[in-house]
Structures are given as C-alpha cells and as structure tokens.
C-alpha positions as CSV (number, residue, x, y, z in Angstrom):
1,X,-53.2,-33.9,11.2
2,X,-53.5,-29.7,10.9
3,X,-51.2,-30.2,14.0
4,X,-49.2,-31.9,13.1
5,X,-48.2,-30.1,9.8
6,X,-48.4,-26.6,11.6
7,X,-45.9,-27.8,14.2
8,X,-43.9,-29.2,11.1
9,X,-44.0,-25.6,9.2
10,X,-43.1,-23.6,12.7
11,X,-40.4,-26.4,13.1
12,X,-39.1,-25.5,9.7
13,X,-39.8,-21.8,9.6
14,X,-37.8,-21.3,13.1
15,X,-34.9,-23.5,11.5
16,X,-35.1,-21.5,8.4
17,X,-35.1,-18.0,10.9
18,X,-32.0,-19.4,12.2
19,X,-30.1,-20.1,9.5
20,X,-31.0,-16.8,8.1
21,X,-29.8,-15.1,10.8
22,X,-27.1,-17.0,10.7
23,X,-26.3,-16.7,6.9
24,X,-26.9,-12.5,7.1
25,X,-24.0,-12.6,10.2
26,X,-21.6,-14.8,8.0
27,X,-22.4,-12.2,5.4
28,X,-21.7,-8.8,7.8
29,X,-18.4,-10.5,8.7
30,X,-17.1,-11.4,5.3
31,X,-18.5,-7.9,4.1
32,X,-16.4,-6.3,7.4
33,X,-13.0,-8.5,6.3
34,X,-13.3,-7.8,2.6
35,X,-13.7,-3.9,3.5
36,X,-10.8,-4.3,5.7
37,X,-8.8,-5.6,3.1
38,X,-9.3,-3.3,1.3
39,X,-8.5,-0.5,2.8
40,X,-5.3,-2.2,3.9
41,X,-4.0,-3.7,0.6
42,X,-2.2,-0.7,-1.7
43,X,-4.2,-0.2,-5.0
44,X,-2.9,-0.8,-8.6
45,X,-2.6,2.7,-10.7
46,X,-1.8,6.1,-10.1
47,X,-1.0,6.8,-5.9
48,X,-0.1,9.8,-6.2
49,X,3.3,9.0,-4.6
50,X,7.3,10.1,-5.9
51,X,8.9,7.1,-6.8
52,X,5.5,4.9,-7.2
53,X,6.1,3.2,-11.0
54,X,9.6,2.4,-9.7
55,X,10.5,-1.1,-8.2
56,X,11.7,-1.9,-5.0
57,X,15.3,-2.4,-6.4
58,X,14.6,0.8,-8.3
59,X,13.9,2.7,-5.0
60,X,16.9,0.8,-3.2
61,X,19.4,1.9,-5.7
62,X,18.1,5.7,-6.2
63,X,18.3,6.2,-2.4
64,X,21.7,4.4,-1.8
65,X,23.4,6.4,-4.5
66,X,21.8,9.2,-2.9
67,X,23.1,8.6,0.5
68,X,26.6,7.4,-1.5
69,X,27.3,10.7,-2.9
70,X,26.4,13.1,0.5
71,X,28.6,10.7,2.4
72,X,31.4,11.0,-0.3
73,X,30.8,14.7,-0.1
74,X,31.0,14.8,3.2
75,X,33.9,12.3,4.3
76,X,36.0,14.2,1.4
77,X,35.6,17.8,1.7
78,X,36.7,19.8,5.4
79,X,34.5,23.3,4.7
80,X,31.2,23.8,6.1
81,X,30.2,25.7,3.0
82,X,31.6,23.6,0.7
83,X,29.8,19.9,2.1
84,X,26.7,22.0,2.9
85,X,26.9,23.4,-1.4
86,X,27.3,20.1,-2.7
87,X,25.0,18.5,-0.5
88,X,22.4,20.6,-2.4
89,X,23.8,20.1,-5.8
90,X,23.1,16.3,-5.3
91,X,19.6,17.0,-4.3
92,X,18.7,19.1,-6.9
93,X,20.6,16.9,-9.4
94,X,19.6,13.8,-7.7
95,X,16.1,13.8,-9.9
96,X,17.9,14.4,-13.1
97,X,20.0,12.0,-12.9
98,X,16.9,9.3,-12.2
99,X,15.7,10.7,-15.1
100,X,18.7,9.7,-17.2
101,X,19.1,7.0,-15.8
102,X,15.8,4.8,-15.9
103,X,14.9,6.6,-18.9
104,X,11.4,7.2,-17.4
105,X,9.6,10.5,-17.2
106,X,6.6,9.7,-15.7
C-alpha cells in the first residue's frame, strides 16, 4: 500500500514539476511581450518632443502652412536674396504664429 501511495505522490509531484515549469515559461513569455510592449507603445505625458500636446491635425496644418508660405515665397519672388530672407522670416515667425494661433504656450 506504501507503494502504491509513493508512486501516487511521485506521479503527482512530477505532474506538478511539469506544470510548474510550464506555468514559469508562460510567465517569462508574457513578462518578455508585456516588456516589449512597452518599450514600443509611446507613453502618456511629457516626451520631451516640439509639437508633442498638439494633435495630428494640429501638426498637419502647422507644417502645411509652413511649407504653403516658402512655396509662395519662392514661386513669387525671382532674387536669391530675397526667397532665401523670407524663407527665414517664416521660420523664425513660423512659432509665433502657432502660438497665436492655438492659443497654447506650453
């Protein structure tokens, strides 16, 4: 009957080992995907970047008006100098003007 049980427990101990082992692996592997995750999905708050608070639209329309005005510069005036001078007005302004704009200063 000791046998019998002992062979039992070993039965149930080496079952238990496996599913252990088994359970731990699982866990790595989640662990492994949640760190992956992450590290790959942007996080919520301050990042540190320019436009970051801003929307997508936002971003869309502050760059396309950007791009508008030096290709309005550009197709209207002939001088060098002159494209080259306003080109740099519009990026200095460019920020300003955001500012204005979306009424947002931080």
């Amino acid at each position: 009957m000791s046998k019998e049980r002992a062979l039992r427990r070993a039965a149930r101990e080496a079952q238990a080992q496996r599913s252990r082992v088994r359970r731990e692996r699982l866990d790595r592997r989640r662990a492994a995907r949640r760190a992956l995750v992450r590290r790959l999905t942007p996080r919520r708050g301050h990042t540190g970047r320019l436009y970051a608070r801003r929307r997508v639209a936002e971003r869309i329309a502050i760059g396309l008006g950007g791009v508008l005005a030096i290709g309005f510069v550009w197709w209207q005036f002939e001088d060098l100098a002159t494209r080259l001078a306003l080109t740099i007005v519009v990026a200095v302004a460019a920020p300003a003007a955001v500012v204005l704009t979306f009424d947002r200063r931080t």
